[in-house]
C-alpha positions in Angstrom: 34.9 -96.4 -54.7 33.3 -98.2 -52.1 32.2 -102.2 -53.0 29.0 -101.0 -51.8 28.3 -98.4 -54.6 27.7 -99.0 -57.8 27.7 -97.5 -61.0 23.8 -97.1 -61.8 22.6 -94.4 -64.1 19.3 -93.5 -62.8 16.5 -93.0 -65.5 14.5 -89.8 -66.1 11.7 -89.9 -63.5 8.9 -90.6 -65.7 5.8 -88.4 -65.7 2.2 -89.0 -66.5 0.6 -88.5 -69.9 -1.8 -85.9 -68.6 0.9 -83.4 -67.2 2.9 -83.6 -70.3 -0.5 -83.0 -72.1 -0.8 -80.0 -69.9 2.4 -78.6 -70.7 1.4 -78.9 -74.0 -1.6 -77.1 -74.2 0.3 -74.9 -71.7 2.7 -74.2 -74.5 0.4 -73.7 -77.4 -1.3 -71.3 -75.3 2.1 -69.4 -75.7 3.3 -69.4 -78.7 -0.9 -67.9 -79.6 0.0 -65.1 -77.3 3.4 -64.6 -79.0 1.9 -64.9 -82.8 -0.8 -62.4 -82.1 1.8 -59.8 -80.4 4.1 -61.0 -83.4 0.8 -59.3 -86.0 0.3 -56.4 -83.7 4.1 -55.2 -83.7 4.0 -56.1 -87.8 0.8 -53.9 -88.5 1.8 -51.2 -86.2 5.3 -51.0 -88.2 3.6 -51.0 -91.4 1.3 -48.2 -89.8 4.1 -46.0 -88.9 5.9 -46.4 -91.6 3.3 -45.4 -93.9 2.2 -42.8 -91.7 5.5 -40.9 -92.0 5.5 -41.7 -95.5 2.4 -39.4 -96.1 3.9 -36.7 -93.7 6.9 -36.1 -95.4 5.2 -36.3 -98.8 3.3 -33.1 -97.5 6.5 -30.7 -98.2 7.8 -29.6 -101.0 11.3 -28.7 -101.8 11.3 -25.1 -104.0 14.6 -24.3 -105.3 14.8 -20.6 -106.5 18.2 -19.5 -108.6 18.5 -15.7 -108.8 21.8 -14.3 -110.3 22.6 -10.8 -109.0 25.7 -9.3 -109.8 26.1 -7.6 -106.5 25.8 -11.0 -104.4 23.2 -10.6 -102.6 19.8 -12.3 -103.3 16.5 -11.5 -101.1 13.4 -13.5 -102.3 9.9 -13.3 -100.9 8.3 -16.6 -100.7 4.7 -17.6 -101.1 4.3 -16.9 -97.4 5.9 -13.4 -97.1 8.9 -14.8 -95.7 12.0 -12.7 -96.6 14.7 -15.3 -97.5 18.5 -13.7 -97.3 21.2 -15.3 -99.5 24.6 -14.9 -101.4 25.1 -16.0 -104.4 28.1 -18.0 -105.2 29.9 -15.0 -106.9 32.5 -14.7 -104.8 33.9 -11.7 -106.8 31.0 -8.9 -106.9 32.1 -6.0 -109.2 33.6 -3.1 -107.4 
């Protein structure tokens, strides 16, 4: 070191009430923003959620058990639809 330098820690350069009052406001102004976007994304979740809720709850699961000795089951549903299907006989009588 030089005996002309010293060791000085140099202070924060202070600022003026109104800027930091500024940045204040500036900030408030944010976090605002970021609670109303924080409602929006909530209520749309809740939204979808419940919306896919009510769209599965639309179907209906129909189980049909038909025994047939010969393995084979058709059934017609309640929309003509021919359904094909074995039965779990894995043995059919010859």
């Amino acid at each position: 070191m030089n005996e002309n330098e010293t060791n000085v820690v140099e202070q924060p350069a202070s600022i003026p009430f109104y800027v930091h009052e500024g940045e204040i406001n500036r900030l408030e102004r944010i976090n605002k923003r970021f609670f109303i976007l924080l409602l929006i994304v909530f209520f749309a979740l809740v939204g979808t959620n419940a919306y896919w809720i009510w769209y599965e709850s639309q179907f209906e699961d129909v189980v049909v058990t038909q025994e047939n000795a010969d393995g084979y089951n058709n059934y017609i549903g309640n929309d003509g639809d021919i359904i094909n299907g074995q039965t779990d006989n894995q043995n059919p009588p010859s």
